[in-house]
N, C-alpha and C positions, 0 to 999 in steps of 0.2 A: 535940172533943179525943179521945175513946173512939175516930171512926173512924181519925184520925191516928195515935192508938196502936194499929191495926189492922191498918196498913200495914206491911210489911217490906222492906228493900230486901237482898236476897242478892246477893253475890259472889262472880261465879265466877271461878274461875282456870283456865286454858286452855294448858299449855305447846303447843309447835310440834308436839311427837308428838302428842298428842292430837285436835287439832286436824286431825292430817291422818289420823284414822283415822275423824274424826267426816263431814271433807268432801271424802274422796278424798287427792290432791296439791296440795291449796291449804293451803299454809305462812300460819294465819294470825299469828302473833307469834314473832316472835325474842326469841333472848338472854331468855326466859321472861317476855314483855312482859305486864302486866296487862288485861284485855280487859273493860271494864265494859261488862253488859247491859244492854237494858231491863226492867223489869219492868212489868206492868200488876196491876189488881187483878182478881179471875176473873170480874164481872160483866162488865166488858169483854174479858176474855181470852178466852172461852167463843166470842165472835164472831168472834173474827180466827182461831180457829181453823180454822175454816173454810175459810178463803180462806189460799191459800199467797204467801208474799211475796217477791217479785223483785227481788233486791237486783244493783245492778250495784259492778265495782271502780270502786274512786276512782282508782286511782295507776296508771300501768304500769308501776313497778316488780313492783307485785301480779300484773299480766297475764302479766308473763314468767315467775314463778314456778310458771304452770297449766300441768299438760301438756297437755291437752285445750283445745278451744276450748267445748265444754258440761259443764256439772256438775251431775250429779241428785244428788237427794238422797237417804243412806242412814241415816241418823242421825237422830233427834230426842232434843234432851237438855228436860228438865226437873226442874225441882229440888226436891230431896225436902221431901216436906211430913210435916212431926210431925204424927201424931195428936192429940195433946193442942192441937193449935190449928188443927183444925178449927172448932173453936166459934165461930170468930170470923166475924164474916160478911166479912167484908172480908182477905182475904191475896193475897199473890202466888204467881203460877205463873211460871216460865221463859216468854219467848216460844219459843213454836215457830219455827225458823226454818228454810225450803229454798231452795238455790239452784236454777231451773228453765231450762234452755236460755240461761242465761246464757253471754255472748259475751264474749271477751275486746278488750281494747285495742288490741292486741296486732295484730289483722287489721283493725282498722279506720287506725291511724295508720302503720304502717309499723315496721323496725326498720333498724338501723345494721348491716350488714355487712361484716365485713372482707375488701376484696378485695385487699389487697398492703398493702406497708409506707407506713405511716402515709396508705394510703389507706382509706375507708369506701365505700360506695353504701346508698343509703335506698333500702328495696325498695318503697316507693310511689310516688316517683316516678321513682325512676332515677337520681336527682341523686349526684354525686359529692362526698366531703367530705373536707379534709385533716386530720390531727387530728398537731401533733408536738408534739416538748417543746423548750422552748430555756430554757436556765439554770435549770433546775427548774421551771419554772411550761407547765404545760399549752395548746397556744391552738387553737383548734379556728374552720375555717372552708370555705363553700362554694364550691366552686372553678364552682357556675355551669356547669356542663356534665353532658351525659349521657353523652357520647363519652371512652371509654377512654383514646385516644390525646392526646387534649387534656386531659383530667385530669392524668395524668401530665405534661406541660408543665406545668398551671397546679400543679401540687403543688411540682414543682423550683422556679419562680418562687417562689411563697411560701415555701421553705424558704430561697429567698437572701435574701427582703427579710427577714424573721424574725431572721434572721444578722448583718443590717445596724444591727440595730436594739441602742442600750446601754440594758442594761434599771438600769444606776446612773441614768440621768438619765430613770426614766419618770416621776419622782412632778413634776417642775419643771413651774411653774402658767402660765396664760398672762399675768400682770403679770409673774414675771419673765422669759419669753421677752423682753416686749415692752421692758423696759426694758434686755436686754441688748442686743438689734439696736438700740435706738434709742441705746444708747453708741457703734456701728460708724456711723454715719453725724452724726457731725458736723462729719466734713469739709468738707460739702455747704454750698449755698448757705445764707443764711439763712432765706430764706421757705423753701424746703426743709426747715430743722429745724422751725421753728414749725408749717409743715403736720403734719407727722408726730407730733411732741408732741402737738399739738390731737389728733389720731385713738388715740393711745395713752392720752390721759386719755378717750375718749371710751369706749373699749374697756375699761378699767379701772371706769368707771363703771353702763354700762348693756350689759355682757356678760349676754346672756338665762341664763346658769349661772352667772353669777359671775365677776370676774377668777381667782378662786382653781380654779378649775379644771384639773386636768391636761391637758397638751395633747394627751396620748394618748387623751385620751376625748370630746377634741372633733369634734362630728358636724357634715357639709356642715349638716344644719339650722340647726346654732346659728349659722353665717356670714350663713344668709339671713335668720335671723330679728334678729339685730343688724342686718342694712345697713333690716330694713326697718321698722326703730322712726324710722328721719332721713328728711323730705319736703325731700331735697336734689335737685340735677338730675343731670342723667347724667356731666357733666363731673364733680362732687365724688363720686358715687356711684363712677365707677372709680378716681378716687385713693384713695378708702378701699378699695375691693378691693384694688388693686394693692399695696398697704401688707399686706392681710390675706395675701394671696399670698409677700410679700417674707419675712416672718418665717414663716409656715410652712418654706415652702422652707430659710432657715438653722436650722429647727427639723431639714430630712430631711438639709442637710447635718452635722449634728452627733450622728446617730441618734437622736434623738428620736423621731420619726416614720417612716414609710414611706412612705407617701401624703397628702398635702396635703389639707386636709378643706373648701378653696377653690377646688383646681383643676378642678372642673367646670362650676364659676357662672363663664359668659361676661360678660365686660364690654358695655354699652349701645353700639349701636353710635350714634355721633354724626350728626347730619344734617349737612348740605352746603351752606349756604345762599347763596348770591350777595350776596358784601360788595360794599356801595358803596365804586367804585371813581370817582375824579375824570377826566375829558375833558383832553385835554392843554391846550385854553382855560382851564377851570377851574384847573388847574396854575399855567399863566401868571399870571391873575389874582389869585391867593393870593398866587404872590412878589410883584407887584408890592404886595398889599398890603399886606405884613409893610414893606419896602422904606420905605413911602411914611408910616409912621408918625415922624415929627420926635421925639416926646416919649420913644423908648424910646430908649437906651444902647447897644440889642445889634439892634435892627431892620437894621441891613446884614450883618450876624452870620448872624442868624436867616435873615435871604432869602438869601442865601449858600448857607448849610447845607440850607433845605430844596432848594433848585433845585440842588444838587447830587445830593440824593437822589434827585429826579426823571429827572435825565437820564444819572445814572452804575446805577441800578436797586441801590443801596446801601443797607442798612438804616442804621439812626441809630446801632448800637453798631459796625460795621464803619467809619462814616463819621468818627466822632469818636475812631476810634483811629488814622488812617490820619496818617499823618508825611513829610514831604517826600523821606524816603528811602525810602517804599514808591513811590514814582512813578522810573518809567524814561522819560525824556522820548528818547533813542533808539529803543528798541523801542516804544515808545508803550504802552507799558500798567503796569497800577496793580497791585501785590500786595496783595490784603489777609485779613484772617483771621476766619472765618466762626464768632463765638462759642457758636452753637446747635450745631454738627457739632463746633465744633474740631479745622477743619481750615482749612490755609488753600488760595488759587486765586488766579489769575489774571487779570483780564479787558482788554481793550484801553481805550485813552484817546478814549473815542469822540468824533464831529469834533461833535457838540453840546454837551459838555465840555469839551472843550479850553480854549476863551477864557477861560472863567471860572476854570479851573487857571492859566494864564496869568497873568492878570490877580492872583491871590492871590498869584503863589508874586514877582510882580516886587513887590507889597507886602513880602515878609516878608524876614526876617535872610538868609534862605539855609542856613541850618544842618539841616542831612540828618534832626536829632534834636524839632526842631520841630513842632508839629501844624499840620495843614492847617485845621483849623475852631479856632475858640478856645471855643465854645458844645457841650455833649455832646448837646442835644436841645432839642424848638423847640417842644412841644404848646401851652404857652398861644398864642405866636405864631398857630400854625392853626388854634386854635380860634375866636382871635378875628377872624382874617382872613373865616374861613368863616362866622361871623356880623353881621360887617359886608356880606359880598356875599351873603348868603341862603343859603348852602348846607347842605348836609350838612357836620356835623361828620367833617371826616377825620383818619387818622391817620399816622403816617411811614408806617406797612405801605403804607398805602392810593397813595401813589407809586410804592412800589415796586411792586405790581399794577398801578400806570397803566403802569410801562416795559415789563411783561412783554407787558400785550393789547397795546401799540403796538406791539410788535417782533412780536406773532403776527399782528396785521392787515398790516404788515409784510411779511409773508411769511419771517421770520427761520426757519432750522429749528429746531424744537424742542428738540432736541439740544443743538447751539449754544449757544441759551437757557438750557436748566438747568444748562450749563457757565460760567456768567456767573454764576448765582447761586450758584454753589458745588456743586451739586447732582454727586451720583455716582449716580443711576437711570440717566440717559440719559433723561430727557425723563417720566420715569412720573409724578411729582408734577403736573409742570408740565399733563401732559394731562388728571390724573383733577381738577386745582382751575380748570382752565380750561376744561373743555369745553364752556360755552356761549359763549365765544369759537373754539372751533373750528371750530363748528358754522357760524356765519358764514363762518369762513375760508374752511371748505370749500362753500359754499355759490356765495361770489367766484371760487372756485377752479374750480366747475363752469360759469359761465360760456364757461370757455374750452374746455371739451369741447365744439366744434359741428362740421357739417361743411363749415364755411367758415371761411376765415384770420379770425385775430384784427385787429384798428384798430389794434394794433402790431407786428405783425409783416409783413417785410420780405419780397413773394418772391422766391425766387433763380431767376436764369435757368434755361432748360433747356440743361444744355449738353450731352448726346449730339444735340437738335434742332439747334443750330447745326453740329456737327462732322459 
């Protein structure tokens, strides 16, 4: 306890004057800040004397207060010791302390330069930075360039999106983004709401920040690390992007935002894979199988309906909406309206159709307002046709792909073709989902490149030889 009572701990107080007469131009305390020492006791004091200590700055704010880049030292302070307490064996001395060849911060990280209005340049690397104000609040960012001329572009850019932006609605979080877009689309289909509710409770629950999150401070991160908490496929993985994409984007139309913290994560791109498609035999054989069932109600219905899909190349919701007054039995063709485009077309009453149009329309009233099928769709029928004759489970699509390869084995032109299904490319769908039917086609087709006449072709006289 004697040597504890032995011990002194002194405090010194150091204003900024002082301070800079003791170590040059180094401002060590403002506003007359308290600056506590170490002190040791002089058995250890006596050794560090010795040896001079190289203290580096902490802060760069410190570094830009030095004029110089070295600081020697001209000062040593130490703190007065009473006589009457020498006696004690044990007291404190001031540490000595010098700065020696110390380096500033200052030359090693770089500083902010002003080269124009509310432009900067960092002198280490060259880099260019915008710094403005908008509605009182400061926002400071890299414009990503070392080139003058581009800086200046990207400064005016970011001063218009900055502008764009209402800073009343930056605090609003991503549950209520989400539940105000999901008020604007319940126009939509049904499965269409339910998908989107399912992804909004989904995002409300396991958002990596939180649903409470501002949407101003959501980073591309946080997008990829949400999609990649779900071991869904690539099909559900882009309706959750695209969903995260939708309400961003009415977040940048409502100024919330600027930039979408979604739009650089690309959607999966889908593979391609060659659906089973039925043989026009196989075709046949399904109608007559659905046909040939006694015990169903709707069996002449159902084979009706599908063998109409087959040979008019009609999906099941174009076919079951079609009414005796979309058929022009003068011009021979059928109007009908294409539910996935919404749009409607065209196509002729082809001569493999016909009879069985015939045949229905001398059954029915006659009435223009009437439908052509009485049945909206036939999948148990096909399924169990195609289980009774062994096949591949097919589906209405799956006929309409048998009319499309027929008319391309065919030799139909492609064109044509996509104009029959509704199609406005000119043929682009139909080439990039068919092209290992083309491939064939053209395969047939080079046959006939030889340098003797083709087994059908006619040849025509010579007639300058006769004349």
């Amino acid at each position: 306890m004697s040597i504890l009572r032995g011990l002194r701990l002194n405090r010194v107080l150091c204003r900024e004057t002082e301070a800079a007469k003791g170590f040059g131009n180094l401002a060590v305390a403002r506003r007359s800040r308290q600056i506590r020492f170490l002190f040791l006791p002089s058995a250890l004091l006596k050794r560090r004397l010795e040896r001079v200590t190289r203290l580096e700055l902490a802060t760069s704010s410190l570094a830009r207060r030095c004029s110089t880049t070295e600081l020697h030292p001209r000062f040593t302070y130490e703190n007065r010791v009473e006589t009457d307490r020498l006696k004690y064996p044990l007291h404190t001395h001031f540490l000595h302390c010098s700065f020696e060849h110390v380096r500033t911060l200052q030359s090693k990280i770089g500083a902010f330069q002003k080269v124009g209005e509310c432009l900067y340049r960092y002198s280490s690397n060259g880099v260019y930075y915008g710094r403005i104000r908008v509605d009182g609040k400061e926002i400071k960012r890299s414009l990503e360039t070392t080139d003058r001329a581009i800086a200046n572009r990207e400064l005016r850019r970011f001063k218009d999106e900055q502008r764009q932006v209402d800073r009343s609605k930056g605090k609003i979080t991503l549950a209520e983004l989400c539940d105000q877009y999901l008020a604007t689309v319940q126009h939509q289909k049904a499965k269409t709401i339910e998908r989107k509710t399912l992804i909004v409770r989904r995002i409300k629950s396991d958002w990596p920040t939180g649903s409470l999150t501002q949407v101003a401070k959501i980073k591309p991160t946080d997008v990829r690390l949400w999609l990649a908490r779900y071991k869904f496929g690539p099909v559900s993985r882009n309706h959750h992007l695209a969903f995260l994409k939708q309400i961003f984007q009415s977040a940048i139309a409502d100024g919330i935002i600027v930039v979408s913290p979604a739009s650089g994560i690309k959607a999966v791109k889908l593979s391609k894979p060659i659906r089973k498609t039925p043989t026009f035999d196989e075709f046949k054989a399904i109608v007559a199988s659905i046909r040939e069932q006694q015990y169903s109600d709707t069996a002449e219905e159902s084979a009706d309906f599908v063998e109409f899909l087959g040979l008019a190349g009609l999906g099941n919701a174009e076919a079951a909406a079609l009414t005796w007054g979309d058929i022009n039995w003068q011009r021979s063709t059928i109007t009908t309206f294409r539910h996935k485009t919404k749009a409607g077309f065209t196509i002729p009453i082809y001569p493999q159709v016909r009879p069985l149009l015939e045949r229905r329309f001398a059954a029915s009233t006659g009435d223009l307002m009437e439908k052509v099928f009485t049945v909206r769709k036939a999948s148990k029928a096909i399924a169990s046709a195609c289980a009774r004759l062994k096949l591949p489970t097919y589906s209405h699509r799956s006929f309409r792909r048998m009319f499309i390869v027929r008319a391309i084995e065919r030799g139909v032109d492609v064109k044509v073709i996509a104009e029959w299904q509704g199609h406005r490319d000119g043929g682009k769908l139909i080439l990039d989902t068919y092209s290992h039917v083309n491939r064939v086609h053209s395969q047939r087709m080079a046959q006939l490149m030889s340098d003797t006449d083709a087994p059908n072709v006619v040849p025509m006289p010579n007639v300058g030889a006769q004349l």
